[in-house]
C-alpha positions in Angstrom: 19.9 -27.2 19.2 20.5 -24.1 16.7 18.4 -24.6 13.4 19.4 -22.2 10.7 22.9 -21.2 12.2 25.2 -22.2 9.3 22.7 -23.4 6.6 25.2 -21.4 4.3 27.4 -24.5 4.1 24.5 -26.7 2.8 22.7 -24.2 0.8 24.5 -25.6 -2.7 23.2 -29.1 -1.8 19.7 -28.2 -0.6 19.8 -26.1 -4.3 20.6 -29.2 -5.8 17.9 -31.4 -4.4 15.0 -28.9 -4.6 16.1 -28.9 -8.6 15.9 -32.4 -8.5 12.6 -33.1 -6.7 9.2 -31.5 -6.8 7.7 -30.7 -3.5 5.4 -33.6 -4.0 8.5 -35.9 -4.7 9.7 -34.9 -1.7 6.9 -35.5 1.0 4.1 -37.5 -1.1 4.5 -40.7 1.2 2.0 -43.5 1.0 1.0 -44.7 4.2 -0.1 -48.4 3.0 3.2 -48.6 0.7 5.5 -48.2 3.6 3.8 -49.3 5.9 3.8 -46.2 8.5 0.9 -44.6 9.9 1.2 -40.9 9.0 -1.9 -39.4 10.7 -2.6 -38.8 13.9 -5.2 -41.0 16.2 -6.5 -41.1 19.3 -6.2 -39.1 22.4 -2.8 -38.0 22.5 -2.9 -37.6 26.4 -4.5 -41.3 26.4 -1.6 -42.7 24.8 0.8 -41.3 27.0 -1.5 -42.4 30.3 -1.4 -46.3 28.2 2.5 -45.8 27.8 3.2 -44.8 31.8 1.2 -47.9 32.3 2.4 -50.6 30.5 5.9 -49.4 31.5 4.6 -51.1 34.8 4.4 -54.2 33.1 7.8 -54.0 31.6 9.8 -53.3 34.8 7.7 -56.7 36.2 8.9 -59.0 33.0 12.6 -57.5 33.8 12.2 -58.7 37.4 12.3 -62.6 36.1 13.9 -62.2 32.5 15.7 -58.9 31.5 16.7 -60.0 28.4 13.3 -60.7 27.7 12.2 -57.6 29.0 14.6 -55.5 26.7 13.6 -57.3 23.7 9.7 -56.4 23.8 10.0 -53.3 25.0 12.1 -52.2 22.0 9.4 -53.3 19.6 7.3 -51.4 21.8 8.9 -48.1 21.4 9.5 -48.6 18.0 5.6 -49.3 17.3 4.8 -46.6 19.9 7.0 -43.7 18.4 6.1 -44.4 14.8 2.7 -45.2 14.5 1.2 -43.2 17.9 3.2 -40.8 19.2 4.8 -38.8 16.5 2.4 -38.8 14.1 0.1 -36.2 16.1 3.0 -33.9 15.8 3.6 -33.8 11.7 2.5 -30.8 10.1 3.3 -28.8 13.5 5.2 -25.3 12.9 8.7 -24.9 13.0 10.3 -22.4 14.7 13.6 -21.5 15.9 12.5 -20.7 19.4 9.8 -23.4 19.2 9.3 -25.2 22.6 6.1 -26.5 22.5 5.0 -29.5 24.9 1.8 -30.3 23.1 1.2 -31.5 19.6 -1.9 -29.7 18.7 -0.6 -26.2 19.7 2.5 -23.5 19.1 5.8 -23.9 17.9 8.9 -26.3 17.9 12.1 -26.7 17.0 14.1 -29.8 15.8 15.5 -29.9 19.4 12.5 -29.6 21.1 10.6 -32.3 18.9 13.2 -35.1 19.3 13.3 -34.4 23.3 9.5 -33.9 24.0 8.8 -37.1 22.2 11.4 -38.9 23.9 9.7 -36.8 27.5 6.4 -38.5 25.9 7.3 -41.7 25.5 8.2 -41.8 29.4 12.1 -41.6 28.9 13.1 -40.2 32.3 14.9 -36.8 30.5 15.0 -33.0 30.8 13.7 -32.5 27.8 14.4 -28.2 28.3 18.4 -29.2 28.9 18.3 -31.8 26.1 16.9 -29.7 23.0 19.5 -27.0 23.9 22.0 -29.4 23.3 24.3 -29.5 19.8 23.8 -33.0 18.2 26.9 -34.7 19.7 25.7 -34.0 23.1 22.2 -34.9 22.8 23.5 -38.3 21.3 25.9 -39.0 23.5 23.2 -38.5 26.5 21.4 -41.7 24.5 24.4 -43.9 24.1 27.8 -43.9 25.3 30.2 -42.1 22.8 32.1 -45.3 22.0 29.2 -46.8 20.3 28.0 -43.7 18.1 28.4 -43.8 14.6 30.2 -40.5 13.0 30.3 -40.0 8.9 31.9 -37.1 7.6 32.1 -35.8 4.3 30.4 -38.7 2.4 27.7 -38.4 -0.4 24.1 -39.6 0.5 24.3 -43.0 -1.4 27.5 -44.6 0.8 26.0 -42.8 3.8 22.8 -45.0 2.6 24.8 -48.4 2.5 27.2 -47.8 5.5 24.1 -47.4 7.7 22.2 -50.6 6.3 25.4 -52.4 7.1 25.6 -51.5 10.6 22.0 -50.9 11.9 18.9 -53.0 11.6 15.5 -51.6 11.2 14.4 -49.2 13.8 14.6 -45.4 15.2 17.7 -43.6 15.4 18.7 -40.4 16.8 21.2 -38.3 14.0 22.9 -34.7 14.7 24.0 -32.7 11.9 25.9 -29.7 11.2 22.7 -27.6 12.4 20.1 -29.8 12.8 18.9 -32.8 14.6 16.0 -35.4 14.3 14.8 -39.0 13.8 16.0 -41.6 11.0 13.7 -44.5 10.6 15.5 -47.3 8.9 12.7 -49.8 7.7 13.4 -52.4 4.5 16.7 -50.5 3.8 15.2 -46.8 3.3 15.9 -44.3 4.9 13.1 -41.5 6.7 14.1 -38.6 8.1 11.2 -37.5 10.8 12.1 -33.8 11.9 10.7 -30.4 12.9 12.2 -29.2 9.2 13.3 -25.6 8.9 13.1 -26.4 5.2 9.5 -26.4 5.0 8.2 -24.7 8.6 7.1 -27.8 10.0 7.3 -31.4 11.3 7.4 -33.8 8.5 8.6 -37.6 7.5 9.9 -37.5 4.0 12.7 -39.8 2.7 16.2 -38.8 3.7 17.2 -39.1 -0.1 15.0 -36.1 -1.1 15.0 -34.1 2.2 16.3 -30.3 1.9 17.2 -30.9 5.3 19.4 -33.8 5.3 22.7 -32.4 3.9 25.3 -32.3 6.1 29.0 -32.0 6.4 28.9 -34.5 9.4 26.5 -37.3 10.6 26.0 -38.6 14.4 24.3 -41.8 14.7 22.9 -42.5 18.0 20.7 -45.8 18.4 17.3 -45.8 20.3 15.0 -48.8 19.7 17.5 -50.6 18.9 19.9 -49.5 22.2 19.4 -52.3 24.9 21.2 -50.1 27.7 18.8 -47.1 26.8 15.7 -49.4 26.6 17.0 -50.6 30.1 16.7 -47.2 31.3 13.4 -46.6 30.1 11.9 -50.0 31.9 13.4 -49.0 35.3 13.1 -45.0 34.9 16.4 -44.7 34.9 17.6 -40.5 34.3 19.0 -39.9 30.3 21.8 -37.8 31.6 22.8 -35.0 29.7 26.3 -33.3 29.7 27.8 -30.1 28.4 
């Protein structure tokens, strides 16, 4: 995915927001407030190893109950990606040709990030052919394109309620004109976790003050909260992507 390609078109709105937000406005998040762990601990190696294993588990509830199955194992991802996984990689360095597989060392960019994390979370997915993917095909690869959510030319505040109405709490996938990363919907905000080209690095920060998050066009793609796409992840099944 191409960071930095056509930023011209949202350079007025990015203007806008850095006039309207300090840097600490922007990225000052309290851990306790929300709720989210934002630093990084234990071994990150470990927690993949624990994550490969209890995926075991998993596929051996889905033998006897697959509703069942599904159900915990998207709370599992969810608590997995938030609070373990991706929290090793904030403050990384961005960079356009960033392809980093390890948290604690080089470059990566917002392509790279979303598909090694999903790689790390044992989602059976080429994570090389998925970050050099534009944000349509990378979300179509995690649900079919019937069910994506698409919002065009619509101001941050309706884009706010639209997705409240239509998604519960949990980790979504969004492409935008030229960038892509994570939205965490939790209590009706709105995070966007991303390897930012705004500030040279991986950071959570809300969507509402993010440089980053102004965009012409908006692709929703579900992941915790996709029962097909949690199926594949219990029985290894391959994230297919297409271009």
């Amino acid at each position: 995915m191409s960071d930095k390609e056509t930023v011209s078109e949202t350079e007025m709105a990015i203007d806008v927001i850095a006039e309207k937000y300090d840097k600490e406005e922007r990225t000052g998040l309290d851990s306790l407030k929300i709720d989210i762990n934002l630093k990084p601990k234990g071994n990150y190696q470990t927690i993949r190893n624990v994550i490969r294993s209890d995926k075991v588990y998993f596929r051996g509830v889905y033998r006897n109950d697959a509703g069942k199955a599904i159900d915990s194992a998207s709370k599992y991802l969810y608590g997995k990606l938030i609070d373990e996984l991706v929290p090793h990689w904030y403050g990384r360095p961005w960079d356009f040709n960033g392809h980093t597989n390890m948290p604690n060392e080089g470059e990566v960019a917002c392509g790279y990030f979303v598909s090694t994390t999903l790689k790390h979370i044992d989602f059976n997915v080429n994570r090389y052919k998925m970050a050099q993917q534009a944000g349509l095909n990378i979300a179509k690869a995690l649900q079919s394109e019937s069910e994506l959510k698409t919002y065009g030319n619509i101001d941050f505040d309706t884009l706010k309620h639209r997705l409240n109405l239509t998604y519960s709490n949990g980790l979504y996938f969004v492409g935008l004109d030229n960038h892509v990363g994570y939205v965490l919907i939790k209590d009706e905000e709105l995070y966007f976790l991303h390897s930012s080209y705004c500030d040279d690095k991986v950071v959570i920060e809300l969507a509402e003050t993010s440089l980053c998050f102004r965009s012409n066009i908006y692709v929703f793609a579900e992941i915790t909260t996709n029962e097909k796409l949690v199926e594949k992840w219990i029985l290894n099944e391959e994230v297919i992507v297409t271009f």
